[in-house]
C-alpha positions in Angstrom: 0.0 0.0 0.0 1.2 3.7 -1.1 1.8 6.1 1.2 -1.1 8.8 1.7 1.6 11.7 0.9 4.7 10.8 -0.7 7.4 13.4 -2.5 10.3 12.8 -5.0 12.7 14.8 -6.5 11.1 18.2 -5.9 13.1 21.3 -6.7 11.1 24.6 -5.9 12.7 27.9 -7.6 12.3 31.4 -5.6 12.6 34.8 -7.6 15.3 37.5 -7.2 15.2 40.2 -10.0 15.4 38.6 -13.3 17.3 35.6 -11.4 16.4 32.4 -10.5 17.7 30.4 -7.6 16.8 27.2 -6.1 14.8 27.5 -2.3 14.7 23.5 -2.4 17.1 20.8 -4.3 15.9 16.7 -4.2 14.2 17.2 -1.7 11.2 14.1 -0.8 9.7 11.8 2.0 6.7 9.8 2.5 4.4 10.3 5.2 1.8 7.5 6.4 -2.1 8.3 7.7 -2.4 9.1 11.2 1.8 10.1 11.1 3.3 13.3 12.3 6.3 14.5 10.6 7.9 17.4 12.2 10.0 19.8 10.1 13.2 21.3 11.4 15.8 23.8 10.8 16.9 27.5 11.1 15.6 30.6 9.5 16.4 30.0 5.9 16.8 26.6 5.0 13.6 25.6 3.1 10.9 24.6 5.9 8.1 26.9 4.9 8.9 26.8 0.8 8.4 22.8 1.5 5.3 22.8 3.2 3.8 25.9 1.0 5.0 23.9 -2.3 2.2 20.7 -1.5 -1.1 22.6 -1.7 1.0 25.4 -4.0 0.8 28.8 -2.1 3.5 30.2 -2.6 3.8 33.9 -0.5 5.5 34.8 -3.5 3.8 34.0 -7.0 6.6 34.0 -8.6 8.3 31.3 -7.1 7.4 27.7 -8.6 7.7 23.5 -8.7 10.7 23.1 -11.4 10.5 19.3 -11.1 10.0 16.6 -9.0 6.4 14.5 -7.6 3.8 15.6 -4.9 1.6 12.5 -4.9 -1.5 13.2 -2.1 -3.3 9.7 -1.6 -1.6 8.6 -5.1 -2.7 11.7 -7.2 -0.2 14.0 -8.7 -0.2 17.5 -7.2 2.7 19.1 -9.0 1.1 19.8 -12.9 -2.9 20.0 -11.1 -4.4 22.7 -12.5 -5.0 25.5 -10.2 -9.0 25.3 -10.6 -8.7 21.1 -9.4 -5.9 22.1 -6.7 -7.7 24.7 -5.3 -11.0 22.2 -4.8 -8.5 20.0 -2.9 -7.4 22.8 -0.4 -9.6 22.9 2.6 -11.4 19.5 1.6 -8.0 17.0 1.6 -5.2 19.4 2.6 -5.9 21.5 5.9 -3.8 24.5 6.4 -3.0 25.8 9.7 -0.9 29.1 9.8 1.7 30.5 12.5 -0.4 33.7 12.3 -4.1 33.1 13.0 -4.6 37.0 13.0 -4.0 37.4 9.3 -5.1 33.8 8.4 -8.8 34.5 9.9 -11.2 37.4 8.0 -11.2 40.1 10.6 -15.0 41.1 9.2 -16.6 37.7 10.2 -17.5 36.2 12.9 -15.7 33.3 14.3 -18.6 31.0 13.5 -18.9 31.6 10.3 -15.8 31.0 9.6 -15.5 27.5 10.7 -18.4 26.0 8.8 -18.0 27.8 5.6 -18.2 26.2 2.5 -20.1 23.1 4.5 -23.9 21.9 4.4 -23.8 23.1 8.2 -25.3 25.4 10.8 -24.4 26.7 13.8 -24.8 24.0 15.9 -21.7 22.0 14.3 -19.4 25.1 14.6 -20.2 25.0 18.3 -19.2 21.4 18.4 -16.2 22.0 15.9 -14.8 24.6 18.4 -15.3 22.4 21.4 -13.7 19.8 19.7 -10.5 21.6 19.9 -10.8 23.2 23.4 -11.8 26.6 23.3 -14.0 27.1 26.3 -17.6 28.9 26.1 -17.6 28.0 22.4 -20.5 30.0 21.6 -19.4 32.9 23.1 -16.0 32.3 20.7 -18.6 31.7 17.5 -20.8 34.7 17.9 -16.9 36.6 18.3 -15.2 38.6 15.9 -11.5 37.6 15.3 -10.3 40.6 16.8 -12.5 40.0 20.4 -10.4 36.3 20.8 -6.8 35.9 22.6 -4.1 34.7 20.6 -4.2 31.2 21.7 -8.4 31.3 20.9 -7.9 32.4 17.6 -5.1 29.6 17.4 -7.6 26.7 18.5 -10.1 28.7 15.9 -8.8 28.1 13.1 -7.6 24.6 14.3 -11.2 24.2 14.3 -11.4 25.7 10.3 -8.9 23.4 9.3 -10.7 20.2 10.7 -13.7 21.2 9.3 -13.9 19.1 5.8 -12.2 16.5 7.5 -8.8 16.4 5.3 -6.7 13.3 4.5 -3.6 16.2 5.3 -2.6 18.8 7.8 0.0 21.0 7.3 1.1 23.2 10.0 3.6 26.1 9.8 5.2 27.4 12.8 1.7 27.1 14.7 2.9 27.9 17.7 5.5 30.6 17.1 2.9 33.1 18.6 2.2 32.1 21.6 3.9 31.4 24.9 5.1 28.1 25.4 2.2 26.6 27.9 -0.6 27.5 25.1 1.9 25.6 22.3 1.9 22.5 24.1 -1.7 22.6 24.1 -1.8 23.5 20.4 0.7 20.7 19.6 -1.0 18.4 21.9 -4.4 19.4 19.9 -2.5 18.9 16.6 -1.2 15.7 17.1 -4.0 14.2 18.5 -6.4 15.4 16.0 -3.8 13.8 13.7 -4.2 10.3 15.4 -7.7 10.0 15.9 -8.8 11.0 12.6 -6.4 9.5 10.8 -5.0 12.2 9.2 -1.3 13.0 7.9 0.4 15.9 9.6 3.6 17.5 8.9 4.5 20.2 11.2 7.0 22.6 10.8 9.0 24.1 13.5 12.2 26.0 14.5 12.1 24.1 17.7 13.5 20.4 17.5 12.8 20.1 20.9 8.6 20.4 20.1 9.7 18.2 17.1 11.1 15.3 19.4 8.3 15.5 21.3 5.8 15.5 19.4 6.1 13.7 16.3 6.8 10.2 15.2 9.4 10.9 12.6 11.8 14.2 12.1 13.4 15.5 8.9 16.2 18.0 9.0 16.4 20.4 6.5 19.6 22.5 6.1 19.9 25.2 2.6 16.9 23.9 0.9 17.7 20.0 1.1 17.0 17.1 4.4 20.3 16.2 5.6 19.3 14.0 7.8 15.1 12.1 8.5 14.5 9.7 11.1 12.5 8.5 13.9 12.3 11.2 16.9 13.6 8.7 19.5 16.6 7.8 17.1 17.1 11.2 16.5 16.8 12.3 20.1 19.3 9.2 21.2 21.4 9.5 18.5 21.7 12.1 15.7 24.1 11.2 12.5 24.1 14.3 11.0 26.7 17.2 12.3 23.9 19.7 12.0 21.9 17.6 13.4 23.6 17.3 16.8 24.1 21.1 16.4 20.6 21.8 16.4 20.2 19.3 19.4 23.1 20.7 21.7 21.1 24.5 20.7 18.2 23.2 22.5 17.5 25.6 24.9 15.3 22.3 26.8 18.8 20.8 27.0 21.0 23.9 28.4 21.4 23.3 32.5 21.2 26.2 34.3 24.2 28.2 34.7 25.1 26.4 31.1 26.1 28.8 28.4 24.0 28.6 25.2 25.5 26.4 22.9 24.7 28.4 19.4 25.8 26.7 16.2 28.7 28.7 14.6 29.0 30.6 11.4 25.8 31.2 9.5 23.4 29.3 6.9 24.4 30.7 3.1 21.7 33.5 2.1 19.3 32.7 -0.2 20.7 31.8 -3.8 23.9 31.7 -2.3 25.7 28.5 -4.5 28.2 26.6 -2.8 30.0 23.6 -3.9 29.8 20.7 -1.9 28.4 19.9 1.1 26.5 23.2 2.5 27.2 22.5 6.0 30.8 22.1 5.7 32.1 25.4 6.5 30.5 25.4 10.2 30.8 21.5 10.3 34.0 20.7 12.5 34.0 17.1 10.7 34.3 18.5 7.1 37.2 17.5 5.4 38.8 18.2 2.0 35.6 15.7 0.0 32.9 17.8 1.6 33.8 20.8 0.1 33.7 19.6 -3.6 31.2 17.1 -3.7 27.8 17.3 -2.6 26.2 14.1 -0.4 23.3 12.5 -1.4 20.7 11.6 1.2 21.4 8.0 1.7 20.3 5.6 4.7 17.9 8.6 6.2 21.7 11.1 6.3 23.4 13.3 3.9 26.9 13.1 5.0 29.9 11.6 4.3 31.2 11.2 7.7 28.6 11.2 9.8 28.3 10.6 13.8 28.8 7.1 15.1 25.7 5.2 16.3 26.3 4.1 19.5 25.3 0.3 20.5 
């Protein structure tokens, strides 16, 4: 049986001027119903472009698919025509954005909202926003974006994005806005929605401590590619990939107090930068000679030519 999402080969291009660079290079995965794969990496290296390349919303519309396969429950997604794409958003791909401000219309109500575009009244958005915690939920659907707390409008359009039921969740940075007891509970919500409705969620997050908790599997992106994708507890126990373990010894969960910050050194290329080789190698204190002239492919779940020993 085929995965319910699985990606090959895909290469996403971004705009600059009358330039073209690539945002993401061979990048794929498969993800299983009912599976949470958590996204990780700095600022930069191709986390959002990913996620926004599946249903196609791009923030900018000039950046596009140059090749590779998006197959969602074995149908192609990368040459759908916008009109059949566009069907599929909302009904088998639910979005849910780090901003839920922006992402809700600030001149409905809350209500409305969540059972648009279904053969519903008001009585299921009551039991849609229940569903995902929000307390007085008809007080919250008679509300106006704008009368909610951050972590309301949050579980709000949680609630939106459950609505149709999709085979897919995609979250980006959902909990980026609020303070780190009302993320739990939004991860908590996410992933459990996830589980119990079948559904396939990949999560994106700067965090890889949220990621380790929360998710069965973890890919690690680094300047538009995975370097490294594996189970969270292998990961957690054991990471193979340099940036990997650099993004784990950055874990602010893992700094004791009095500890100083372990922050990764150098920086990530900018956008469009072109390096040859491996990108990671000039902050990677196992790089030698091979790493910066040849570029390692993604093989066994690691990109790296000498990567970490697994320990027994």
């Amino acid at each position: 049986m085929s995965a319910l999402l699985e990606i090959s080969g895909l290469c996403v291009s971004h705009a600059r001027g009358t330039q073209r660079f690539l945002a993401l290079e061979q990048v794929g995965f498969a993800l299983e119903a009912g599976e949470v794969l958590a996204v990780v990496g700095e600022s930069g290296s191709g986390k959002s472009t990913l996620l926004a390349s599946i249903p196609r919303l791009f923030a900018d519309p000039e950046s596009r698919i140059e090749a590779g396969s998006i197959r969602l429950a074995g149908r192609e997604l990368a040459g759908l025509p916008e009109d059949q794409l566009r069907a599929l958003r909302g009904s088998s791909i639910g979005l849910v954005f780090q901003d839920a401000q922006a992402a809700l219309n600030p001149v409905l109500r809350v209500g409305m909202q969540v059972t648009e575009g279904l053969s519903a009244h008001a009585a299921d958005a009551l039991a849609l926003l229940a569903r995902v915690g929000l307390p007085e939920p008809a007080r919250a659907a008679a509300a106006y974006p704008h009368q909610l707390s951050g972590g309301m409008r949050q579980r709000a359009l949680l609630a939106l994005a459950l609505a149709r039921r999709p085979k897919l969740l995609l979250a980006d940075e959902p909990t980026s806005a609020l303070d780190p007891v009302l993320g739990r509970e939004i991860l908590a919500l996410l992933c459990g929605a996830a589980e119990r409705e079948g559904m396939g969620l990949v999560l994106v997050t700067h965090e890889i401590g949220l990621a380790l908790r929360h998710a069965q599997r973890v890919a690690v992106m680094y300047a538009g590619r995975i370097v490294e994708i594996a189970s969270a507890a292998e990961l957690a126990r054991q990471p193979r990939h340099p940036y990997s373990a650099a993004l784990l010894a950055a874990d602010p969960a893992r700094t004791r107090r009095g500890e100083r910050f372990a922050a990764i050194p150098g920086s990530a290329p900018a956008a469009g930068e072109h390096r040859s080789g491996c990108a990671f190698a000039p902050r990677c204190a196992r790089a030698r000679e091979r790493c910066t002239r040849e570029r390692p492919l993604l093989e066994s779940g690691c990109a790296c030519f000498f990567p970490l020993e697994v320990r027994p």
